[in-house]
N, C-alpha and C positions, 0 to 999 in steps of 0.2 A: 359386440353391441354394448354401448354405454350404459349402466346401470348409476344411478345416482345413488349414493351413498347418504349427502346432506344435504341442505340447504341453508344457507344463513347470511343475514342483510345486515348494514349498519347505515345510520343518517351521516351524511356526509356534508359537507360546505362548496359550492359548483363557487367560481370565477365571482361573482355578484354575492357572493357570502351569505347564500338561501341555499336551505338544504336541498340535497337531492338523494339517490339512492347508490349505495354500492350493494352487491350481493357477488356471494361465494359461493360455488357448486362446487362439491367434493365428491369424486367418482369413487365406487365402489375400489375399482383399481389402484385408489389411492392418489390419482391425476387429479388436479385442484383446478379453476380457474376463475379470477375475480374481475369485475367489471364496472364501470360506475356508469351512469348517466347521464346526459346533455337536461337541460331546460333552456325554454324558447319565451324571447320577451314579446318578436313580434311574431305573433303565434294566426294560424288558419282558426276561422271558423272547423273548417272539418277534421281537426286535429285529434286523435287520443287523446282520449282525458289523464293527465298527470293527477293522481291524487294527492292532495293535500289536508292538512289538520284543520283548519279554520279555526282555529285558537286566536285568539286576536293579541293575548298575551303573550307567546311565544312565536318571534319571527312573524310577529301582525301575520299568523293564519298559515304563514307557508309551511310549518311544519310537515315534515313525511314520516315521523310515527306508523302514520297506520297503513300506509304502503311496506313501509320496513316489519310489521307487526305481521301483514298480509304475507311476504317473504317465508319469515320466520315460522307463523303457524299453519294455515289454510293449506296456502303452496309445499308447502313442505311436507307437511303430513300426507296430499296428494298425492307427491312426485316421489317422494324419500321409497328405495328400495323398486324402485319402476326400470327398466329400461326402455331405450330407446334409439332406434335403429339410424335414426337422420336426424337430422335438425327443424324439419318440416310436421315430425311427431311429439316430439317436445312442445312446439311452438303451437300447435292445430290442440294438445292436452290444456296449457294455459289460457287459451281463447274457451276453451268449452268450459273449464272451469269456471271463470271469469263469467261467460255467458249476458254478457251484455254489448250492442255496436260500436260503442267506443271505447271498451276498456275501464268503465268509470266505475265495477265493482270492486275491483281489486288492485286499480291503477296501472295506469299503462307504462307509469316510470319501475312498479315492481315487476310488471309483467318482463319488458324490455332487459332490464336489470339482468331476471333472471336466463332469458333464452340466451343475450352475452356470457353470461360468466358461464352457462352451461358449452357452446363454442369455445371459446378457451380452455373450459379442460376436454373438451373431444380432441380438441385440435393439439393439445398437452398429453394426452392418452397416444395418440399416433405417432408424437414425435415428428411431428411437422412446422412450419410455419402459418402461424395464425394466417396472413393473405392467402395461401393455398387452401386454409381450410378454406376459407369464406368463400375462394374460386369456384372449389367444388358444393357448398347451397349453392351458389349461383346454377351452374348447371352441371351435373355429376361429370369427370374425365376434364373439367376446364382445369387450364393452366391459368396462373396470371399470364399476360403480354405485354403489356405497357404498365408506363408510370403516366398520373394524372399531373397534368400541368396545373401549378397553383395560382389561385383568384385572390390576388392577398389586397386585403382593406389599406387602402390611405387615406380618406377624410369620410369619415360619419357623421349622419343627421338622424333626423329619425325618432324613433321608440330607441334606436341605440345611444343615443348622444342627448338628450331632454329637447328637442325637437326644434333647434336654432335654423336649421331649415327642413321643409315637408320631406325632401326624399331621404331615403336610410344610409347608400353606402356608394361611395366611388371607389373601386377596386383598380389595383395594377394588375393588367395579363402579361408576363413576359413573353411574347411572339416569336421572339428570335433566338432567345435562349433554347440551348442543346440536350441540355441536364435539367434535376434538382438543384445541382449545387450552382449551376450557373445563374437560374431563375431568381434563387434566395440572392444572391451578390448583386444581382442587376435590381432586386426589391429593393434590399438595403440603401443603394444607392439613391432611388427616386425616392424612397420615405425620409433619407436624410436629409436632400433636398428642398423636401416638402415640409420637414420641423423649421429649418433655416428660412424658409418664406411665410411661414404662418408667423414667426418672432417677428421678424423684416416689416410683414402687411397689419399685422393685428397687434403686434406688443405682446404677442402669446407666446409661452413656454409650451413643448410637447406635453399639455394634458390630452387624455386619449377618453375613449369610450369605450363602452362594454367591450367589444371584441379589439380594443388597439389603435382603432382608428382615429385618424388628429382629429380635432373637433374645434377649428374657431370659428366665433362667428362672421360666421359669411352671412352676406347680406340677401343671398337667395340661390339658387341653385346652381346659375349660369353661373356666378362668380366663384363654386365649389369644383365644377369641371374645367375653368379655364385655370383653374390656380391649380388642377392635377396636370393640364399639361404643360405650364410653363415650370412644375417641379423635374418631369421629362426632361425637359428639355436642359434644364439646369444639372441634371444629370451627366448629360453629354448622349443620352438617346433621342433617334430621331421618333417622336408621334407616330404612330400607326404602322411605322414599319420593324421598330425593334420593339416598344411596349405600346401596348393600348389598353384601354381602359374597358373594365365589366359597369354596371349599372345596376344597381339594388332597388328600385324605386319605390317598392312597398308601397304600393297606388289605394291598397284598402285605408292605410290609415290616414288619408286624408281626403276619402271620397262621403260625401254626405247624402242620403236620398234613395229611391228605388231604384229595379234595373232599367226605368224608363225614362226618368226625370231625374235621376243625378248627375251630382256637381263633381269636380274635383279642384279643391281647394289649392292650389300648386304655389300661388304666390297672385295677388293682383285679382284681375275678375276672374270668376270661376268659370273652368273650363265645361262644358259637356263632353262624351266621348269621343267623338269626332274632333273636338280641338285637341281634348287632351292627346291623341292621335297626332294629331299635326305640329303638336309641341313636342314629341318623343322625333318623329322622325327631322325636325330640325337639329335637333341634338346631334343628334347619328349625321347631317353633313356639315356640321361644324367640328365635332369632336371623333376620335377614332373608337371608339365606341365598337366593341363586339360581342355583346349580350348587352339585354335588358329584361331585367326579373322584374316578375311583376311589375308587367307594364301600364296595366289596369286593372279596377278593383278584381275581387276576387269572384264575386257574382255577377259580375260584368259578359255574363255567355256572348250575348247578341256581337259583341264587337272584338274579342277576340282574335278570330277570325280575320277581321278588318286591320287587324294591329298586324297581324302574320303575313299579312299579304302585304303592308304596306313596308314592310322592313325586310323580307325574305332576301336572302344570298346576301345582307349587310350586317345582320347581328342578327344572335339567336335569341327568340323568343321565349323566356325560362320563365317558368312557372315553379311559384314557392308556397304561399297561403292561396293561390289559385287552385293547386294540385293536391296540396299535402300528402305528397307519399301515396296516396290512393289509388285504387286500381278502378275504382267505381270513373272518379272524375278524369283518369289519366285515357282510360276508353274514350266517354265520352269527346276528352279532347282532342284526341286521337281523331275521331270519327268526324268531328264538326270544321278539323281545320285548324286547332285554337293556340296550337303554340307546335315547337318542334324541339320542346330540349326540357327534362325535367329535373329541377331542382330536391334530389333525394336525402331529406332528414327521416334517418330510421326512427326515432322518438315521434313523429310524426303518426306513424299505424302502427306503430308496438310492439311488433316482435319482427324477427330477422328475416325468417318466411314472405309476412307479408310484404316487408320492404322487398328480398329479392322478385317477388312477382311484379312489382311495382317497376324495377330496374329490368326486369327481362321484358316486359309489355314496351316500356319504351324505345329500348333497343331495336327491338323486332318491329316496331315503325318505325327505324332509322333516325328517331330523335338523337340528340345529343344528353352524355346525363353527366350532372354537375355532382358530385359526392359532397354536403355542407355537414358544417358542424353547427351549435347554437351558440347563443349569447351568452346562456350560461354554461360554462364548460367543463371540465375535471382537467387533471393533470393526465388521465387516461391517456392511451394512445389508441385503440382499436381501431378508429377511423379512416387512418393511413392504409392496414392493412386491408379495409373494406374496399379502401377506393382504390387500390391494387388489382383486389382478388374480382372485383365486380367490375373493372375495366370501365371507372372513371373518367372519361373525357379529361375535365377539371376535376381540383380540389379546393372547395372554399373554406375556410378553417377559422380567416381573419387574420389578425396585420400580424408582423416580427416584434413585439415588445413584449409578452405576456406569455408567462411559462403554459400554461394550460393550451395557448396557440402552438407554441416552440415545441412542447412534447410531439404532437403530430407532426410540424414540418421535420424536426428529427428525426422521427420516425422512418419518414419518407426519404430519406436521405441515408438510413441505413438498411433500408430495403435497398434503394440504389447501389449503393458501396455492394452489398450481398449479392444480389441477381444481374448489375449489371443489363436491365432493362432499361430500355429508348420510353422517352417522354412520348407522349400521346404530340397528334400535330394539331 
């Protein structure tokens, strides 16, 4: 049974050069295991509260001081000298400690922080593979099975890119690829593509955005998806049957108004739901389009539903600041119809627990579940192993240029090389 020995946090620098949290759990046994954390720019309303300094002098307020303070003393003092038989009693101590619904006394980035680094060293104490530990939270006796096919970023708008067009992300899905290693080769190739026609169209050099993604301006959305598939094609892949494209649309950050009377500001006259509707499923038979995230705002209940129905058996319906990680709303959508595939950021509900409840509710409605990373990143790798052990569908991480991306797809590619696991289909 794990006894923790220590506890101890330090403020770190994520991908965006805003602090976040790393923390070290030191087992009794002498087993170590350290972790860092993700931050989210286009973030749910219903997210875990990340605690931050609000200093206006340091890091204009983003400081995590007192997350890392919280680590160091509260939690520590706590946990220091406790065992803990699973992963789920670690996790259900820091929630009670904590004692508030979103995480916002002790911060959800230390809370998080800590249930990781405590996993790595359970999973450092047994002498296993971190993806096996994570298999087994998932549900006790699970093996890994597959590898998740990766959802990698080629052109960002958005909250990610300073918002040259309303939607967030066109992603390459390699379809036809057999591997990791074949999926990355066939990426490389439409992204290299894709740098050579953004020079070509715009007089742009590969500047990228938060997660890697090319960012020129285009002059509106259509002109962001037609300019991914003629990078395709320039590849020498055919559209929709060797690579096809995911859809990040991040519908809340350009919806204005209640759940009755909003707009959605897309480009031109504002749509209401029902167009914005009939603009999404045009896309999907123009483009090979097979997901579309946040396809509408995020309070958007009433048409959800309508959007699922109107795309079913064409692309999945992925819920990101819709869902957040949540088990409350992941029911609810569940129950109502509202989507069929969830978009899982563990930073999202705070510790690992509540994420695998999150990931096993979905599954067990035969959703589809995307394993994502954030905008803001670490060079960490733990994400690969989650979306191993938790039987990943996809992997969203973000594009091939950026070492804090590359740590994960490496990762997953020496899981590959090691287990010799088939890609998810």
């Amino acid at each position: 049974m794990p006894t923790i020995h220590s506890l101890d946090a330090l403020e770190i620098l994520d991908s965006r050069g805003r602090p976040t949290v790393r923390a070290t759990c030191t087992l009794a046994s002498g087993a170590a295991g350290m972790a860092s954390v993700p931050s989210g720019a286009s973030t749910g309303a219903a997210e875990a509260l990340e605690l931050r300094d609000r200093d206006p002098s340091r890091y204009r307020g983003l400081g995590c001081r007192q997350a890392v303070g919280n680590v160091r003393g509260e939690i520590a003092g706590a946990l220091g000298g406790q065992n803990f038989a699973h992963q789920s009693a670690l996790d259900q101590a820091l929630i009670s400690l904590d004692g508030t619904p979103n995480k916002s006394r002790l911060g959800a980035n230390a809370l998080l922080a800590v249930s990781l680094a405590f996993a790595r060293a359970t999973a450092a104490e047994q002498g296993i593979p971190l993806y096996q530990h994570f298999a087994a939270i998932h549900t006790p006796g699970k093996k890994a099975e597959t590898l998740p096919r990766p959802t990698i970023n080629l052109f960002s708008g958005g909250k990610h890119a300073g918002g040259q067009v309303p939607i967030q992300d066109v992603l390459v899905v390699p379809i036809a690829a057999k591997t990791v290693d074949e999926a990355m080769a066939t990426t490389y190739a439409v992204y290299q593509s894709a740098a050579d026609l953004c020079l070509e169209k715009y007089g742009m050099r590969a500047l990228t955005a938060d997660e890697g993604g090319l960012a020129p301006p285009f002059p509106d959305a259509e002109a962001m998806l037609g300019d991914a598939v003629v990078a395709i094609e320039r590849a020498g892949y055919t559209p929709g049957q060797e690579v096809a494209l995911a859809l990040d649309v991040a519908s809340s950050h350009f919806y204005s108004g209640n759940d009755t009377g909003g707009r959605y500001h897309l480009g031109g006259e504002p749509l209401d739901s029902a167009g914005m509707i009939r603009h999404l499923t045009g896309w999907l038979e123009r483009y090979p389009i097979v997901s579309v995230e946040d396809g509408l705002a995020e309070e958007d209940w009433a048409n959800w539903p309508v959007l699922r129905r109107a795309i079913r058996g064409r692309a999945l319906v992925l819920g990101d600041d819709f869902l957040c990680t949540n088990p409350t709303r992941i029911r609810r959508a569940v129950d109502t119809g509202a989507a069929d595939a969830l978009l899982l950021k563990v930073n999202q509900i705070g510790t690992l627990s509540e994420a695998a409840d999150s990931c096993r509710m979905a599954q067990a409605a035969g959703w589809h579940v995307t394993v994502s990373a954030r905008s803001g990143e670490t060079e960490d790798d733990w994400l690969a192993d989650l979306a191993v052990g938790w039987s990943g569908g996809h992997l969203k991480v973000g594009s091939i240029t950026q070492s804090e991306r590359l740590a994960k797809y490496n990762r997953l590619l020496a899981i590959e090389a090691e287990t010799g696991l088939k890609m998810a289909g």
